[in-house]
Structure formats: structure tokens, C-alpha cells
N, C-alpha and C positions, 0 to 999 in steps of 0.2 A: 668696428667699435660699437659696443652695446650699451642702449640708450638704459638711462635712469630709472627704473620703479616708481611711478608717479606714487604719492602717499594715496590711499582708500579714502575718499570723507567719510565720515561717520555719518552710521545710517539713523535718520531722524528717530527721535522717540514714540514719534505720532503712528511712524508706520508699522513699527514694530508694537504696540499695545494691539493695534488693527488687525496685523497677523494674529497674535494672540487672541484677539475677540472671534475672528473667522472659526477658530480652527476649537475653539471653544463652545462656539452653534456647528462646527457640525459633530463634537462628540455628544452634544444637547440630543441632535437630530438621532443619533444611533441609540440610545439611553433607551427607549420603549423597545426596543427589540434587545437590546443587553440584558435589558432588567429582566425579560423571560425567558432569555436563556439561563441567566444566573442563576435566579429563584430554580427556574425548574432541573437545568442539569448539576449546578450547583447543592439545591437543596437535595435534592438524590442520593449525591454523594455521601453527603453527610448522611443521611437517613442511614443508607447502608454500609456506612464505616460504624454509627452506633449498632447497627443491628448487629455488623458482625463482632464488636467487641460486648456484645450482651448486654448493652446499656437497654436497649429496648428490644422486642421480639413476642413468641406468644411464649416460651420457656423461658423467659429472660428475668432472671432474678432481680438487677438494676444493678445488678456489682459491674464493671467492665473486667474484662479479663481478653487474655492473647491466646486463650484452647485451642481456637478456630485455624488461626494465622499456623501455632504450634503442629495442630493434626496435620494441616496442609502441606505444610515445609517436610514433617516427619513423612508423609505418603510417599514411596516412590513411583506411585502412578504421575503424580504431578509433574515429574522432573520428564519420564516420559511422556507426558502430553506436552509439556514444553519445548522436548526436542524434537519433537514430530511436526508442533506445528511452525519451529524453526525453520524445519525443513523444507517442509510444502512452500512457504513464503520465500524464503531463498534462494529456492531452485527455482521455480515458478517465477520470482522477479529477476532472477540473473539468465535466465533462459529466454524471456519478454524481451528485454532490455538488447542483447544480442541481436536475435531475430529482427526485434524492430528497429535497430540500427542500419542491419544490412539491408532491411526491405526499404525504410527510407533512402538508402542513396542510390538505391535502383529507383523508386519513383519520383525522386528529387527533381528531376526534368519533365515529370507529366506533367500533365493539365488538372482541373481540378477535380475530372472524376476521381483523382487519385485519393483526394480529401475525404470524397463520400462515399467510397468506396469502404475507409474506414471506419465510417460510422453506423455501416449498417447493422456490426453488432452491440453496437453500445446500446441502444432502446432496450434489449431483447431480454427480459428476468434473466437472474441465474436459475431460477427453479425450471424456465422454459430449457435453459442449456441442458441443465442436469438430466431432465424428462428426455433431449434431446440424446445425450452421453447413456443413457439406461437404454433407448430403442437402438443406438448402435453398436455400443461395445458390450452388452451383457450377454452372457452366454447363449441365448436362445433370439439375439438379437438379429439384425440386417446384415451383419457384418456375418456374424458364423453364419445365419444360412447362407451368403452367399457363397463363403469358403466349403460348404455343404454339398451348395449346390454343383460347384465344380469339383468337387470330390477329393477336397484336400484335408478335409477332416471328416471321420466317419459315425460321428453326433457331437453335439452339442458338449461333451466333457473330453473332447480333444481342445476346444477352444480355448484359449490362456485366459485366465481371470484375471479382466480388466478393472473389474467393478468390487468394491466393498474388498480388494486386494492387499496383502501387507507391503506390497509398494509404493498404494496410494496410484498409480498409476490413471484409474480417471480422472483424480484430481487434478492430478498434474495438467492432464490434456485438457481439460473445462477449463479453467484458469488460462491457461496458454490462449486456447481458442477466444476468451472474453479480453485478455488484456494485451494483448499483442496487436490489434488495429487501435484501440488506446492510444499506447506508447508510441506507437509509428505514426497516427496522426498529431505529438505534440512535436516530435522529433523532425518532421516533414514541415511543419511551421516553425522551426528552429530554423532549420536548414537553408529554406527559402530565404528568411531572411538574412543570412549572412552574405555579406559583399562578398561579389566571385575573384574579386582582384586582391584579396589576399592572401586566394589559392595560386592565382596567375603570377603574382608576385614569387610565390614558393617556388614554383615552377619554374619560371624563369632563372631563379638564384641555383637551381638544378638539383632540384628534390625531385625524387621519384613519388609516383605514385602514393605509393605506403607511407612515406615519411612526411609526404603532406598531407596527410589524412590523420597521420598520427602528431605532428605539431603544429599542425593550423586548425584543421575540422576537427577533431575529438576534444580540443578544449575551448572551443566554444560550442560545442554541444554539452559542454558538462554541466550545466547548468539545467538545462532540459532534461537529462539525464538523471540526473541526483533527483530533480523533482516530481519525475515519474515514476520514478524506482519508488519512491520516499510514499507515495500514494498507491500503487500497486500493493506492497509490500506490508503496509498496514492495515490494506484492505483482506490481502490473504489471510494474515496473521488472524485477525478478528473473525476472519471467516465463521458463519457457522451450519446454512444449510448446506452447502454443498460439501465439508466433509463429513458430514452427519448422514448421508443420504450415497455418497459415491466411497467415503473413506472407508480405512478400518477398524474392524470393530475393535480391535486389541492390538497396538495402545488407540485413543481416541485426541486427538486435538483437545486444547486448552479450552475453545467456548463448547465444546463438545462435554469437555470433561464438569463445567460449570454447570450444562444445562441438566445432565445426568444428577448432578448433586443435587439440584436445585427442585429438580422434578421427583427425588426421592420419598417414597413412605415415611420415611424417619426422620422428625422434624426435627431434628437433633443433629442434621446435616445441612439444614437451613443456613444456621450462621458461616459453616465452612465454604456454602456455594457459594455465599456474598463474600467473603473472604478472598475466594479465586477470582471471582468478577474485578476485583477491587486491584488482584495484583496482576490479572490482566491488563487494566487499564493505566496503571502504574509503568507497564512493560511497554503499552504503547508510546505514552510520556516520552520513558528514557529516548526512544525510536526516533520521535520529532525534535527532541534536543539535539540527539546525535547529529540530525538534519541539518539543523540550524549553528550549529557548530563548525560541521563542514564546509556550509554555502558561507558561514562569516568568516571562515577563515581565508574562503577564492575571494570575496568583498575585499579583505584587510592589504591581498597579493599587491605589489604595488604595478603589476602588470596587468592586472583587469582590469585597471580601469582606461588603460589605451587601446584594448580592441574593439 
């Protein structure tokens, strides 16, 4: 027999103004660091949405007008700088993600070197990596002389172009190499903390291996998962020294393809760089909505909230 739902009392008026006043001083307390993000990335924006609609600029008549956004959409360079740098970010994040899944649940049982182990290349520039990916994979690099040296290529243009390649190829690998101890140190703090008796549980009921990995540990890593993917993936995307510097030169990535605009002779390319800038950061938008779509809609599951 199951006992009666005692009624709620009603929660005092006093206490609830009180929460409200708390929560009140501390959006107060954040207000001086809002206010200068606002003003400064905010007014930015705007700055160069009027520039790129020619409301202001140094050719800018005061008419606004859509030339800029028009030349841009009509370019087909744009659509391939768009899909190129799709690509780098997608492969590169779904390639991280993997790897760093499997290398966490092999280190899942270490100690803590395993932690700082991964963070020995978080400090490290991308410019130091890049410098780093140029001394070993370029044709005349560490890597061909050594194949040189043992006589399995007989100069330097037997060696495959790794670098400035229409593969993208170092890109890929510098990325890999920076974001892959990343993801496996968020993933390895996921992991840890998951109670092991709800794998033992699976276990016991006589799942194998795989299928408790697959209906116990992979959905409660998802959450870890989605939000390293979610910051990997918009850091690629945005990327712009390292495909500037390792990528190809034909097509060229989207901030690649901005900075070229933007650094043109012809100040009549001005308003189209800000343009690109504009729908780049537009593209990242969509990216973190998508995020946040996803992760409200595991929030809304009516099973998340019992594991």
C-alpha cells in the first residue's frame, strides 16, 4: 500500500525576492566584464556589417547596398573554400574523437601520469607544431633524409608531398597531433567519473563486452563527446595559421580565403573580406546552436536524468 503525496507548502515570499536579489548582484558583478565584451566584440560587429554593406568604408558612398555579400555567394572559390574547410574540421574532429575514445579506455585504469601526459601538448603554439610538421614532413625534411638515408628513396622528389599538398595532408596530421590529448584528457575525466557498477550491472544481466560499451559507456560519454567535438571542430573550422602555412594553395580554407581578400591591393575587395569574415562567423553561430540543440534535446530524454 502506497502512502499519500503529502501537499508542498508554499514556498515563503521572503525567500523567493532573496533568491531573486542574490542572483541579481551576481549578474551586477559580471556587468563590467559583459560590458567590454559587448562594446568591444559587439561593436565590431556592427562596425563591419556597416562596412561590408557600404554604409561606411574609405570608397563608401553612405548608400548601403548587398554587392559585397552578391560577389561573394556568386564566387565559386567561396563554396570551395567552404568545402575544404568542412572538410579539414570533420575529418580532423571525427578522427580525434575516435582515437581519443579508444586511447581513453585503455588509459581509463592508469594513474595520474595518464592526465599529464595529455597535456604536454596543450601549452605548445600551433605555430611551434607547424614549424615542427615543416622540419618533418617536408620534402627535404628529417623524415626524407632518413628514408634517404637508408636508401629507400633516391632524393628528396621521391618523397610524397606532405606539406602545402592538395590533400591537406599536414593539416590533418598537426590537428590530429594537437587535439587528440585534448579530447582524451576530457574523455578520461568523463570516464573516471562514471560508477563502475553500472558496467557490472550490464555485465552481470550478460552483455558482452561490446554491448556494454555500447549501451552503458557510450551514452554517458556523450555528453563529453559532443562537447569536445563541439570545440575541436570550431576551432579547425576557424583555423587560420596552420592552413595558411601547411595547406593548399588551390582551393584555400575560408579564414585563408578572408585573409587573402582582406590583404588585397584592391580596396574594392575590402567590403567583400568583411563580408566573408561576417559569414564565417554566422557559420560558426549555426555550429553552436546545432550544439546546443543536440545536448537539449539528451537534457529533455526522460532517461538522462536517471543515470
Amino acid at each position: 500500500m502506497t502512502k499519500a503525496a503529502l501537499p508542498r507548502s508554499p514556498r515563503p515570499a521572503g525567500a523567493t525576492i532573496t533568491q531573486l536579489q542574490q542572483q541579481g548582484f551576481a549578474y551586477l558583478l559580471m556587468l563590467p566584464a559583459l560590458s567590454i565584451v559587448v562594446v568591444l566584440f559587439g561593436g565590431g560587429l556592427v562596425m563591419a556589417f556597416l562596412q561590408s554593406i557600404g554604409v561606411i568604408g574609405l570608397l563608401s558612398d553612405g548608400r548601403p547596398t548587398l554587392a559585397a555579400y552578391q560577389a561573394v555567394l556568386a564566387n565559386p572559390e567561396f563554396f570551395r573554400s567552404l568545402g575544404l574547410s568542412l572538410y579539414i574540421a570533420t575529418v580532423s574532429t571525427g578522427l580525434s574523437v575516435l582515437l581519443s575514445l579508444g586511447l581513453a579506455l585503455l588509459l581509463r585504469s592508469s594513474g595520474r601520469w595518464a592526465s599529464l601526459a595529455c597535456q604536454i601538448t596543450l601549452p605548445i603554439p600551433h605555430l611551434v607544431g607547424v614549424a615542427g610538421m615543416l622540419l618533418l614532413l617536408s620534402p627535404s625534411g628529417f623524415l626524407a633524409r632518413i628514408l634517404y638515408h637508408w636508401g629507400w628513396i633516391q632524393s628528396d622528389q621521391d618523397f610524397p608531398l606532405l606539406v602545402n599538398d592538395a590533400g591537406n595532408i599536414g593539416v590533418l596530421l598537426h590537428f590530429l597531433w594537437k587535439e587528440i590529448p585534448f579530447v582524451t584528457l576530457i574523455l578520461l575525466a568523463v570516464l573516471r567519473g562514471i560508477d563502475p557498477a553500472y558496467e557490472t550491472q550490464a555485465r552481470v544481466l550478460g552483455a558482452n563486452p561490446w554491448k556494454c560499451f555500447w549501451t552503458v559507456t557510450l551514452p554517458m560519454l556523450k555528453t563529453g563527446i559532443l562537447s569536445s567535438s563541439l570545440i575541436v571542430f570550431g576551432f579547425i573550422f576557424a583555423s587560420f595559421e596552420v592552413p595558411f602555412l601547411l595547406g593548399s594553395t588551390r582551393p584555400r580554407t575560408l579564414p585563408v580565403l578572408v585573409y587573402r581578400a582582406f590583404t588585397d591591393t584592391d580596396l574594392t575587395r575590402r567590403s567583400e573580406a568583411i563580408a566573408l569574415g561576417l559569414i564565417l562567423s554566422v557559420i560558426s553561430l549555426l555550429i553552436i546552436v546545432f550544439y546546443l540543440w543536440l545536448t537539449s534535446g539528451d537534457r529533455s530524454h526522460p532517461s538522462s536524468s536517471q543515470r
